[in-house]
Structure formats: structure tokens, C-alpha cells
C-alpha positions, 0 to 999 in steps of 0.5 A, spaced: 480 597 455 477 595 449 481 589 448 480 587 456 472 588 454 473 583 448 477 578 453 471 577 457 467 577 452 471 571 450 471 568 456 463 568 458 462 565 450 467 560 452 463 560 460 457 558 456 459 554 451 462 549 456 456 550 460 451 547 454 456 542 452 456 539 460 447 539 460 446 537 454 449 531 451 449 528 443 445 523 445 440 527 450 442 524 455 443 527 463 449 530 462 449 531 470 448 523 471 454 521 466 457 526 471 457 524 477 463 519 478 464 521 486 463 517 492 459 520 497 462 516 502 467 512 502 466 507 508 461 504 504 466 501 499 466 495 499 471 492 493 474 495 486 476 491 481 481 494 476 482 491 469 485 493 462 484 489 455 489 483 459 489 483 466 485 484 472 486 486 478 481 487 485 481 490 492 477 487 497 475 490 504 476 486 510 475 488 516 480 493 518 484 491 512 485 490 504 486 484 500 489 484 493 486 478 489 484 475 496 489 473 498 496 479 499 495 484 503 494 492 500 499 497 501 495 501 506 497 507 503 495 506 496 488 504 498 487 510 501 489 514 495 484 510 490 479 512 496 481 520 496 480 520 489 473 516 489 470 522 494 474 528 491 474 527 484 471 533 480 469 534 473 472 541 469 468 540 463 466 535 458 470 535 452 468 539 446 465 537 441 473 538 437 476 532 440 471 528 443 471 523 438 478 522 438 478 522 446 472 517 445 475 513 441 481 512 445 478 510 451 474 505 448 480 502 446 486 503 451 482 506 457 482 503 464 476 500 467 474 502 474 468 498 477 466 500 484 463 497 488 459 498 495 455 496 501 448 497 497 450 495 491 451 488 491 455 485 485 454 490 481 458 495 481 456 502 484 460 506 479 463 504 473 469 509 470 474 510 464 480 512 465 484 515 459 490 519 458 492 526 461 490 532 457 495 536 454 496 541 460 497 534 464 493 538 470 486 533 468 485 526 465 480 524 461 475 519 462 467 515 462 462 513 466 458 508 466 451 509 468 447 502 468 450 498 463 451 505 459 457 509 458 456 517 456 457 519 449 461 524 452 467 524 455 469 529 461 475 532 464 476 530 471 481 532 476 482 533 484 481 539 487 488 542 489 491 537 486 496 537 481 497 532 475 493 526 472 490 520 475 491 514 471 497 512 474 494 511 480 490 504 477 495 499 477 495 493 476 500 489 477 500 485 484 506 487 485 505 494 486 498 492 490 501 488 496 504 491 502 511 489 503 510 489 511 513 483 515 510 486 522 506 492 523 502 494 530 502 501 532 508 504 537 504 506 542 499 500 543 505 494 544 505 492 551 511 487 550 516 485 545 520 479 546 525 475 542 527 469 543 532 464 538 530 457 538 536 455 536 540 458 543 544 462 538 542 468 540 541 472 546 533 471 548 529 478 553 523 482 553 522 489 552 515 491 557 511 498 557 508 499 563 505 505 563 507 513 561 515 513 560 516 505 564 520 501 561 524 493 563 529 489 559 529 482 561 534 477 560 531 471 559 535 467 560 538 469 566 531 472 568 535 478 571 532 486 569 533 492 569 530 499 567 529 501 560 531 509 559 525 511 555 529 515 550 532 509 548 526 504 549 522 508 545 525 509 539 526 502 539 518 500 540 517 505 534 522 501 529 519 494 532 513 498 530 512 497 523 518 492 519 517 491 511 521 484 508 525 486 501 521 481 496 518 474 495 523 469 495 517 465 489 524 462 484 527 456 490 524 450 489 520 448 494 523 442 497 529 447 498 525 453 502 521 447 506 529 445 509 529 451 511 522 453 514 524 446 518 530 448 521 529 451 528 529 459 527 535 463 529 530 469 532 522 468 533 519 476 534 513 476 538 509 483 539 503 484 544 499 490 544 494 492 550 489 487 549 493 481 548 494 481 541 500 478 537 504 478 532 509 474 530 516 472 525 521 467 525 527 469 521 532 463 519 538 463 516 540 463 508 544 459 505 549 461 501 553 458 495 559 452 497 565 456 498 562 462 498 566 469 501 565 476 504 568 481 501 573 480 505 575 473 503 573 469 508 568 463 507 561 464 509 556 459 511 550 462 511 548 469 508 550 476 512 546 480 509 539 476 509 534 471 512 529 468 511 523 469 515 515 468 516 510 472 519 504 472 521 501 477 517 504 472 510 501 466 512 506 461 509 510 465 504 518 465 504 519 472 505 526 474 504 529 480 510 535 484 510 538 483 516 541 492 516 533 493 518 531 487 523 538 487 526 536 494 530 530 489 533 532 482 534 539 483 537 540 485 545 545 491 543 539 494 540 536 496 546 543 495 551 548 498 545 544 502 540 551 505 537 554 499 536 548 496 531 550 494 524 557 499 525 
């Protein structure tokens, strides 16, 4: 019993110790100001730049979506976690008074620099954070906050609640990790049409069209013949069509060789067409391959059988690389004719 009462005698000292340091600050200033690190509202973020000692990245709202360095488009699902921790984060404590110089110094040094910027704050940053490390527990993270061109004295311990782990990894920087690697996305259930032709007429030409509840015609376009689409075929296929990511950037070829290709007639051209008459489009192109170059079979090659090339709508002029495994199940006729006999 005694030692129970001498537990929670520790703990409320401990309790008021925490609350003193969190209100009052070495420099008296209003340690709820240098607090507040949460964005009340989301929606009205605007842009957040992220940036270390070499290196700066940015994510700017348009429209409906997100650019990293106004240029690639963002990892929708990357931004929306950036913006989950905007509204949700939670200061535990301030550091104590034993470690804060320590934490302090480390963040003046090697902490990331948030700056969040907002529908009324114009080109200055609405919040500014320091990200440093973990704690020891790993369960918080240590951090500043910048209140006017001021940093606090003290620096915070902030977590998610219900939220497991620290939450520095999740500013990075690299535009590689920023940029969403998606060659065609359009939500399932509005696409309205789905066509594949081929340019080079190596390939069978149809359209896949939705029209309405479970209805769905295949038409040949070359022989203009059509036929009924089981929905439970037709419907997995819309949701493969639906979103489809490219492996990688092809940035190493010389120029002179990608322009051959783009130049040449494509061997598929995928248009997606929703409800109201919005469309998406890829031309996908073979890749050459090496003079002489076999499978593992041994016989030659005269283009790559596992990759091509493609451009897309939504990536400008960008060479894009995709596997032919993941498109094969869209832009060939057995996908929908045959959907057992694809990639076998």
C-alpha cells in the first residue's frame, strides 16, 4: 500500500513538473504559441516545402492534384499522409530541462525544415516545424516550431495519437520517392469506354463500353462485330485499366535514340474515357534490344519481351519504361476474350 501511495506521489510531481515546463519556457515565451504545430484545416494547405542543409524539395496543390518541384506528379498516397500528420499531430511534452540542450543542439544542426503554407498565408509559411530524431522509445519525435521568424527555446515531443512510431521519416526528400510512378489512373466506375488500337496494325484493335448497371459490349474494330461482355469478366478488367503504374524513367538513353522511338508508329495506343467525356491516353512502343540479343531460350529477339516504352498523358513527354506482365492484361484482345490464357 505504501509503496503504491509513494508511486502516485511520483507521478503527480512528475505530472507537474511536465505541466510547468509545457507553460512556461527559458525565455518566457507562451509555450502554447510554440505548441501548436497542427493544422486545423487541411484543405487550405496550399504548398509545403521540405528542405535539409542540401537539398530542398516542394509539393504544391493543383487542382485536384499535387506536384513535386512543379513539375511530376505526387504520390497521392504520400500526400495524404503528410496531411494526416499536418492536422493530427499532438505535443506529449516539452523536453525536460536534462536533455534539452542536447535536443536543441541537434536540431539546429541536422533537423528538417518543414514550412507549410496556406490559402491566407500567402508566401509566408503558416507553420514552420523542425523535425529531429526519435525519442529513445521510438513512440515520439523531437521537434521545433517556428512562430514568426522565431524558433521556441524548447523543444517538444510530438506524436500521432493512436499512432505507433516517430515521424521523421516521413519528410523525404528525394523526387524519386515524391513522384507517383502511374501511367493511367481514372476511377473504375466512371470510365465509360475503353479502347485499344495499334497504329502499326499488329495488333488486334476493340472497345470495352459500359453501358449502365452490369451491361457491358466488346467490339472488334476492325471487323465492327460485337458482342455481350460478361460483367464478371469485364469488371475486373475495368478495375485493372483503372490504375496502371510504369517501372521507372528511362533519363540514361541518349535523346537522339528515345526520339526513333517515340517517332515510330506505337504498337498499342489505350484511351480511357469516363462519363463526361474526359480522356486519358498511353502509346506504348517497342524497346529495342541488343544486336544478336536471345531469350532464355535462345532464340533472337528483335525487340525487348518483357518491356516497352510508353507515354502518357498524364507524364507529358517523358520516356517511361512499362512491363509488359501488367499492361498485357489490358491491351490485348484475350484479356477480355481469354483472360486465362494471358502471360501463361
Amino acid at each position: 500500500m505504501k509503496k503504491n501511495l509513494l508511486l502516485l506521489l511520483a507521478v503527480l510531481i512528475l505530472g507537474g513538473v511536465a505541466y510547468y515546463l509545457y507553460n512556461n519556457d527559458s525565455n518566457g515565451t507562451l509555450a502554447e504559441e510554440y505548441a501548436d504545430f497542427a493544422v486545423k484545416d487541411t484543405a487550405n494547405v496550399t504548398s509545403f516545402r521540405i528542405t535539409t542543409l542540401n537539398q530542398s524539395t516542394r509539393l504544391t496543390r493543383k487542382e485536384k492534384k499535387w506536384l513535386v518541384n512543379d513539375k511530376l506528379n505526387a504520390r497521392p498516397d504520400a500526400i495524404n499522409l503528410i496531411l494526416k500528420t499536418f492536422h493530427q499531430i499532438k505535443v506529449s511534452s516539452p523536453v525536460s530541462d536534462f536533455y534539452a540542450k542536447g535536443v536543441v543542439k541537434r536540431l539546429s544542426t541536422s533537423a528538417i525544415k518543414v514550412e507549410i503554407f496556406t490559402k491566407n498565408s500567402g508566401d509566408k509559411p503558416e507553420k514552420v516545424w523542425y523535425v529531429g530524431d526519435a525519442t529513445p522509445n521510438n513512440l515520439g519525435t523531437y521537434m521545433l516550431l517556428e512562430v514568426d521568424g522565431k524558433k521556441s527555446s524548447r523543444a517538444m515531443i510530438t506524436h500521432l495519437p493512436s499512432n505507433y512510431g516517430y515521424l521523421t521519416s516521413r519528410f523525404f526528400l528525394k523526387e524519386e520517392l515524391w513522384k507517383d510512378p502511374i501511367a493511367l489512373r481514372m476511377p473504375a466506375k466512371e470510365i465509360r469506354t475503353i479502347t485499344v488500337k495499334s497504329p502499326s496494325r499488329e495488333q488486334n484493335e476493340f472497345s470495352i463500353e459500359h453501358l449502365g448497371e452490369n451491361e457491358f459490349v466488346y467490339k472488334n474494330l476492325k471487323t465492327e462485330e460485337s458482342q455481350p461482355i460478361n460483367f464478371e469478366i469485364a469488371i475486373p478488367y475495368f478495375k485493372r485499366a483503372s490504375k496502371l503504374a510504369y517501372e521507372y524513367e528511362d533519363v540514361k538513353t541518349e535523346k537522339v535514340e528515345l526520339d526513333s522511338i517515340f517517332s515510330s508508329k506505337p504498337q498499342y495506343v489505350l484511351t480511357l474515357e469516363n462519363t463526361n467525356g474526359e480522356k486519358q491516353e498511353l502509346s506504348a512502343y517497342y524497346m529495342p534490344v541488343k544486336k544478336n540479343a536471345k531469350d532464355l531460350k535462345g532464340q533472337m529477339l528483335n525487340y525487348h519481351n518483357e518491356r516497352m516504352y510508353a507515354r502518357s498523358s498524364l507524364n507529358d513527354d517523358r520516356s517511361l519504361v512499362i512491363q509488359n506482365f501488367l499492361f498485357d492484361q489490358v491491351l490485348k484482345a484475350d484479356a477480355i476474350l481469354d483472360p486465362e490464357s494471358v502471360n501463361k
